[in-house]
C-alpha positions in Angstrom: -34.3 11.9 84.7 -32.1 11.7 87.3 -32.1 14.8 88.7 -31.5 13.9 92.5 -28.3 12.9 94.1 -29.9 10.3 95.6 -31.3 8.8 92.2 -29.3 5.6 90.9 -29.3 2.7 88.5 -28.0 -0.4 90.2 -26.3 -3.1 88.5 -29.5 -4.8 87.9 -30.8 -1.7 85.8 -33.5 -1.0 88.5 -34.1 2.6 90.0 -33.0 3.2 93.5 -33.1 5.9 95.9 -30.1 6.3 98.9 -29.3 2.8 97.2 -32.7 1.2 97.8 -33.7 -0.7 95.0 -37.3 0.6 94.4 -38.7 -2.9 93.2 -37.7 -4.0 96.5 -39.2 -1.1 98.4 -42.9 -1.7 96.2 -42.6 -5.4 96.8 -42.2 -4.3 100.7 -44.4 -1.8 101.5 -46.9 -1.9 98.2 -48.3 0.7 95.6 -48.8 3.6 95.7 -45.8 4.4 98.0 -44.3 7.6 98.0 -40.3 7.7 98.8 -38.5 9.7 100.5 -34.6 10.5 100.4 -33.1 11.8 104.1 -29.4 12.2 102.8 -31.0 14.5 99.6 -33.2 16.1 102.0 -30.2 17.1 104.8 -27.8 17.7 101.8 -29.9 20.8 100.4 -30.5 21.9 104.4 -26.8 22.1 104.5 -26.3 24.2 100.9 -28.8 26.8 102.5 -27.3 26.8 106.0 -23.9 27.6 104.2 -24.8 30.1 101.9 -26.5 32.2 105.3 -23.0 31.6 106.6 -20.7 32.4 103.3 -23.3 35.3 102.5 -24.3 36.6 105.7 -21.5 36.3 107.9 -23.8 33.9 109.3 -26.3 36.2 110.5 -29.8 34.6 109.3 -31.7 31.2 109.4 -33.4 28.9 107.1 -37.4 28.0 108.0 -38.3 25.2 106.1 -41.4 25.3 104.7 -43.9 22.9 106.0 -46.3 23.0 103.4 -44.2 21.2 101.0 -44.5 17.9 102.7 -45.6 18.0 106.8 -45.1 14.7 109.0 -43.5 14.3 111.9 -40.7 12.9 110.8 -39.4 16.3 109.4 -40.0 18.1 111.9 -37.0 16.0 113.7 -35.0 16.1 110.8 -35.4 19.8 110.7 -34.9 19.9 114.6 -31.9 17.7 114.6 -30.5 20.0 111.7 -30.6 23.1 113.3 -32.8 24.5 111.3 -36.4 26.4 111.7 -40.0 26.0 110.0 -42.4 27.8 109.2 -46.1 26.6 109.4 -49.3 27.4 107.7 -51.7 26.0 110.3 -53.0 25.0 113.5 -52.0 21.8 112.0 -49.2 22.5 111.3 -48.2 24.1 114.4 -49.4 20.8 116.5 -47.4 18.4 114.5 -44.2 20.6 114.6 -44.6 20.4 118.8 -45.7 16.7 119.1 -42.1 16.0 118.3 -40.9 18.6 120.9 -39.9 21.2 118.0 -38.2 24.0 119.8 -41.3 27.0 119.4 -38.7 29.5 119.1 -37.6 28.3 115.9 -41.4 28.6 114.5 -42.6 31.1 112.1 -46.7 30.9 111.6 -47.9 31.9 108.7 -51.4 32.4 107.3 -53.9 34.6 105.7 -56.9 34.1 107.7 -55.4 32.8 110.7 -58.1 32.0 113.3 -58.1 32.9 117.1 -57.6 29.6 118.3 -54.9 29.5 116.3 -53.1 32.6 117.3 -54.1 32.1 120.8 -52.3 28.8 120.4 -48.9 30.3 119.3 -49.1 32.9 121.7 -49.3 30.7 124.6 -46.7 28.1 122.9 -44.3 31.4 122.2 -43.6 30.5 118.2 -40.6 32.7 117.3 -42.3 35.0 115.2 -45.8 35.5 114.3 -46.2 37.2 110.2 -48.8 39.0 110.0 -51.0 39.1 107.2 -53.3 41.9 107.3 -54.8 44.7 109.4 -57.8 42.0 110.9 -55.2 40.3 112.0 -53.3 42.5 113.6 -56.3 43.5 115.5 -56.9 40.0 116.5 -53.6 39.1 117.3 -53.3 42.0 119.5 -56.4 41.3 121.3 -54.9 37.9 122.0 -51.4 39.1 123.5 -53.1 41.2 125.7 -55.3 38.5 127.3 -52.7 36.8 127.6 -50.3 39.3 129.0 -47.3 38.8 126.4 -45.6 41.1 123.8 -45.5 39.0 120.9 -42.9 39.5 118.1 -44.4 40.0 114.4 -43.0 40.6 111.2 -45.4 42.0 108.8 -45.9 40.3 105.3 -45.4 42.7 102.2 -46.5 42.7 98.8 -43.6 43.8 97.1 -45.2 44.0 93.7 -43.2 41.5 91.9 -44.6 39.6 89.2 -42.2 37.0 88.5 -42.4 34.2 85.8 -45.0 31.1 87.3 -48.1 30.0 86.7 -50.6 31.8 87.8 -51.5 29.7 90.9 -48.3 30.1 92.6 -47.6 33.7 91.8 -47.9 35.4 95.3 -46.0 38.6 95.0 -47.9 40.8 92.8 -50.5 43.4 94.2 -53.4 41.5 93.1 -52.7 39.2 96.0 -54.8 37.4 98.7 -51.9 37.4 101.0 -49.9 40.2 102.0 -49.8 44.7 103.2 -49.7 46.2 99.9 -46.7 48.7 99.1 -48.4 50.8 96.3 -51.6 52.1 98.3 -49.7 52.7 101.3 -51.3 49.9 103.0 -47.9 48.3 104.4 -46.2 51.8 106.0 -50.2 52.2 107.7 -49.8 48.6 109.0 -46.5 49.5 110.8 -47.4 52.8 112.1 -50.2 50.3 113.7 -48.1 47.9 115.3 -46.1 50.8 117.1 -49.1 52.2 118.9 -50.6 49.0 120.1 -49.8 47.3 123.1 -49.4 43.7 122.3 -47.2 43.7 119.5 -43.9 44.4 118.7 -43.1 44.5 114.8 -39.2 43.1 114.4 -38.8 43.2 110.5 -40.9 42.6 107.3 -41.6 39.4 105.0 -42.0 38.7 101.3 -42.9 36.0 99.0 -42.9 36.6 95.4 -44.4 32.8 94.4 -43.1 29.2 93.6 -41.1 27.3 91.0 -39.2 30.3 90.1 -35.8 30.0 87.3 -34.9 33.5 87.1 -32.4 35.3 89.7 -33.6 38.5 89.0 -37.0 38.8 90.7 -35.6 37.4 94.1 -33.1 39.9 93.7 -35.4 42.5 92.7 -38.0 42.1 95.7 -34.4 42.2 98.4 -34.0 45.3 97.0 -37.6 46.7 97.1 -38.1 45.4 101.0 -35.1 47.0 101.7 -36.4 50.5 100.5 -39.6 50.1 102.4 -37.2 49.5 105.6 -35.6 51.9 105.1 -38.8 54.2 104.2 -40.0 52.7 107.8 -36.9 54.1 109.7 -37.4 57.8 107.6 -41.1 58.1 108.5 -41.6 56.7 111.6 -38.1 56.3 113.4 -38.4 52.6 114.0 -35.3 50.5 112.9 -36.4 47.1 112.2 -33.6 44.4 112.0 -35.1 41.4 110.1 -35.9 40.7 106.8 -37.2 37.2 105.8 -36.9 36.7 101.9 -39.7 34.1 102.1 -39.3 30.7 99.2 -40.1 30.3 96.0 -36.5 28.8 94.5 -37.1 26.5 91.4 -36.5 22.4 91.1 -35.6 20.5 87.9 -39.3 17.8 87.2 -38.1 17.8 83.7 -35.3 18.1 81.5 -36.0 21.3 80.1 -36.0 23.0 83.1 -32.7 24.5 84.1 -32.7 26.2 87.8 -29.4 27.8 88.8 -27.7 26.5 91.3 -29.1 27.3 95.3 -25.8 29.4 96.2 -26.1 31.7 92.9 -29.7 32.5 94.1 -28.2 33.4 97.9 -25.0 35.4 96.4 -26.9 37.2 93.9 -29.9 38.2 96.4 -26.9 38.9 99.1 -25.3 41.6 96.8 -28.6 43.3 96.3 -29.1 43.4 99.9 -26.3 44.6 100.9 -26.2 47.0 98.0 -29.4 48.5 99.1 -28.3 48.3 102.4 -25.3 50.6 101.8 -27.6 53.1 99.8 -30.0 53.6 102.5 -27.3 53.8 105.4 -28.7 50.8 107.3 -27.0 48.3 108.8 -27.2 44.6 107.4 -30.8 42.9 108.7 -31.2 39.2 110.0 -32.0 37.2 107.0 -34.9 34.6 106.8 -35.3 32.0 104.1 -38.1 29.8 103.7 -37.4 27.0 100.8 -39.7 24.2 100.8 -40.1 22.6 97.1 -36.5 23.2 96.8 -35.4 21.2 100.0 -37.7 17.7 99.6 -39.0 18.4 96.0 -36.3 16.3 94.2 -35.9 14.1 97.2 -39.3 12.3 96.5 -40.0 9.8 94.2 -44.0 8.4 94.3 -43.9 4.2 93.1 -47.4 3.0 91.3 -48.3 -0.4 89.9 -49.1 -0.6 85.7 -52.6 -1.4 84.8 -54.0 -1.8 81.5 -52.3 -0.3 78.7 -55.0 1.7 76.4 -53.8 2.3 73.2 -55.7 5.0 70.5 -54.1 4.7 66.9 -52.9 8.0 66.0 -53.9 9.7 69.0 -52.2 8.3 72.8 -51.2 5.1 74.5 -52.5 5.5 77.7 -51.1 3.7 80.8 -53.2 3.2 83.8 -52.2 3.6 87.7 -53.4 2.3 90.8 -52.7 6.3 92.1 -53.3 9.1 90.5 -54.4 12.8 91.1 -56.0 11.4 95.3 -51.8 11.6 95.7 -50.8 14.0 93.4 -52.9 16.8 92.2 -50.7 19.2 90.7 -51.1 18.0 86.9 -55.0 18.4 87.4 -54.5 21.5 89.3 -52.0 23.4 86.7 -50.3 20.6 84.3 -47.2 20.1 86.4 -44.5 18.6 84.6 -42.5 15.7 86.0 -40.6 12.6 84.5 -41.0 9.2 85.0 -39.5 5.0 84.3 -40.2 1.8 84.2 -38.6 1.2 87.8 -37.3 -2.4 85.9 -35.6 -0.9 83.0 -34.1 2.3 84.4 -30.9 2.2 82.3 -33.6 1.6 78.5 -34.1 3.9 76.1 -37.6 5.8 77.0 -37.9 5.8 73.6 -42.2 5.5 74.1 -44.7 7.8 74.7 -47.3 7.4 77.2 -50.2 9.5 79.4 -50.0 8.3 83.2 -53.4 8.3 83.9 -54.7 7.8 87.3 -57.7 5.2 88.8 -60.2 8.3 89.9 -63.2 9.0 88.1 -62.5 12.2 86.1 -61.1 12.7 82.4 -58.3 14.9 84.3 -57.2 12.8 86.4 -53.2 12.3 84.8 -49.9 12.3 86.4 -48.8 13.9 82.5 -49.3 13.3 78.9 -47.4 12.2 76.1 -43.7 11.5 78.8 -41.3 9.8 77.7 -40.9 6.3 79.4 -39.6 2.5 78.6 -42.3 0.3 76.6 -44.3 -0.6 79.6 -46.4 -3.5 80.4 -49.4 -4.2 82.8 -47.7 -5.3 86.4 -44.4 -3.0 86.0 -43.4 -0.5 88.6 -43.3 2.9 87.1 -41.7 5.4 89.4 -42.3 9.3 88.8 -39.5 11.3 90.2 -39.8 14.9 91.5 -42.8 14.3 94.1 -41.4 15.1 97.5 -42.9 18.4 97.4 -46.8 19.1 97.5 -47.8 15.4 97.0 -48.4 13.8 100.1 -49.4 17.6 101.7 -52.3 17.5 99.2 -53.4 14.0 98.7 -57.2 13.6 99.4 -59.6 10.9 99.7 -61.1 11.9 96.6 -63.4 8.2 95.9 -62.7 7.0 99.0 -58.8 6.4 98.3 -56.8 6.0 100.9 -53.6 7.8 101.2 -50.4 5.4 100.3 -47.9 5.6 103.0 -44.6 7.4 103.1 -41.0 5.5 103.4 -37.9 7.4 104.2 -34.2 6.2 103.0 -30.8 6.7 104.0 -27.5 5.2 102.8 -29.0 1.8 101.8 -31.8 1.4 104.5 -35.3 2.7 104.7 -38.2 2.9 107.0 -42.0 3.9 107.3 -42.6 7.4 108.5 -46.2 7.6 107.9 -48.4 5.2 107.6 -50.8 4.1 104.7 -54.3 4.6 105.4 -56.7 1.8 105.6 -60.4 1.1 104.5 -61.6 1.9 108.3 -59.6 4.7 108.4 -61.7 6.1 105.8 -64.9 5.4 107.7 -63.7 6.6 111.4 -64.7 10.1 111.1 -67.7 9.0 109.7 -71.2 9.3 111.8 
């Protein structure tokens, strides 16, 4: 289950993260306590930053993707990286530039982005603005012209790619919320509408096929369809856009079945096909975008709990009980996410028992996963669930009146708090 650099066994048999021992850190700052890795974090930064440079000549940029896990302390890591974001939000957007994130480096995303929102980026000057659909361009370019600016969009394109996901995640077929669709000629009437409005000024197109993608080939696939469609664009209409933002979607190992290829073989194999398709059409080479999220702080997190009882059914489960559950970590009740966990304690044991992590919330399907693999456990143990730096923290609730655990960062043996744990009168400020 140790699937992250960052993941140990010390010489005391105990889990640790950037060489924290993670009793230690659960003693320190309590349970739930999700855990986060810097040095794993900047590592996979740097393997996307030099596949734009070994692929590319260097001519592209990686956005993370906010969405997977959003505090302010990534936004400076992120910022003192180099790299760019993308963001989802109004929220989003104001925690990226309460740390002084550079707004050219900003990409805003959204489906139903709302006018305060857009008016916001437009007076901050994101980088780039992707555009959803045809309300929105209308919106948007209402809003540039208030405010007197040209704003730079790319558009977002569904290039019709049905890849191999759950359901939830897939975002690249035509049966779509998000996205100009290719087939009905939707996405080629969206650009002729950009050119003749005066607000707007359309610099390349976007795609995102889904999430926790294994194979190559659909990534590879949907370089080579948005190429086409730029090149279609030029044919048609004469306009020669220069970017093309590939979007996310690259899968993470949660388990030990899963067995995603290695980050450069997804940029070298999507590289050839764009420049493949680029040399068929006659165009020249377009600025790539990226947009990883899962695959930059996914195996980077690790989420601590404290055992409660242990429920035992002859012949059916053992169930062991959490003081978390799905109020941090949704994505088993949402679509029976896999992940892996230990007895923090006994790291280096056998996990020769099996056990459902059930959570403390009041619903049958609240789990964290049935029937994994773990030491025997006993009430009081730390159990630590590996795999959780993505889309845990970014969609905890309050759900019963929980309050959110707090999040730790490491680094080469040390660690502090970067967010803190919510308290009981947190939970009743808002309230009237």
């Amino acid at each position: 289950m140790l699937y992250a650099d960052c993941l140990s066994i010390n010489s005391l048999g105990h889990l640790a993260i950037d060489g924290c021992d993670t009793l230690m850190l659960a003693e320190h700052y309590g349970t739930p306590l999700y855990v986060m890795s810097e040095t794993e974090i900047e590592k996979n930064v740097r393997l996307y930053q030099d596949s734009i440079t070994d692929y590319y000549d260097g001519r592209g940029s990686v956005a993370y993707a906010s969405k997977a896990f959003c505090c302010k302390e990534i936004y400076r890591i992120m910022k003192r990286l180099g790299a760019s974001v993308d963001v989802a939000s109004g929220g989003e957007l104001h925690t990226a530039l309460s740390v002084d994130f550079p707004p050219e480096r900003i990409f805003f995303h959204g489906n139903n982005k709302t006018a305060p929102e857009l008016a916001r980026a437009v007076e901050v000057g994101v980088g780039r603005i992707v555009v959803d659909n045809l309300s929105e361009l209308e919106l948007l370019d209402s809003v540039a012209r208030s405010a007197g600016k040209r704003v730079l969009i790319q558009i977002r394109i569904k290039p019709g790619i049905d890849p191999d996901t759950h359901d939830f995640v897939r975002t690249g077929q035509i049966d779509s919320k998000f996205g100009f669709a290719l087939e009905t000629g939707e996405a080629m009437d969206a650009v002729r509408w950009v050119m003749n409005s005066e607000g707007l000024e359309l610099m390349g197109v976007h795609c995102h096929i889904g999430s926790q993608i294994f194979d190559i080939n659909p990534f590879a696939h949907a370089a080579e369809v948005m190429v086409g469609f730029m090149a279609a664009v030029r044919k048609e209409t004469g306009l020669a856009l220069t970017e093309l933002n590939l979007g996310g979607g690259f899968g993470i190992r949660y388990v030990e079945s899963h067995n995603p290829a290695a980050y450069q073989s997804y940029m070298e194999a999507v590289s050839r096909s764009v420049k493949a398709a680029c040399a068929q059409h006659e165009l020249p080479l377009p600025f790539i975008t990226l947009e990883p999220g899962r695959s930059i702080v996914g195996a980077a997190g690790i989420t601590l709990y404290t055992a409660g009882a242990v429920k035992k059914i002859p012949g059916v489960r053992t169930y062991l009980t959490l003081d978390g559950g799905m109020a941090d970590n949704p994505r088993y009740a949402l679509y029976h996410a896999e992940y892996d966990a230990c007895v923090a304690a006994r790291a280096a044991e056998p996990r020769d028992t099996l056990v459902t992590l059930a959570g403390r919330c009041c619903e049958s399907g609240d789990l964290i996963g049935e029937h994994m693999p773990i030491q025997p456990p006993q009430e009081g143990d730390i159990i630590a669930v590996t795999g959780t730096g993505a889309y845990n923290y970014s969609m905890a609730s309050n759900y019963n009146r929980l309050p959110r655990p707090p999040v730790v960062m490491t680094r080469e043996g040390s660690h502090r708090l970067i967010v803190r744990g919510e308290s009981y009168d947190d939970l009743i400020a808002q309230d009237i």
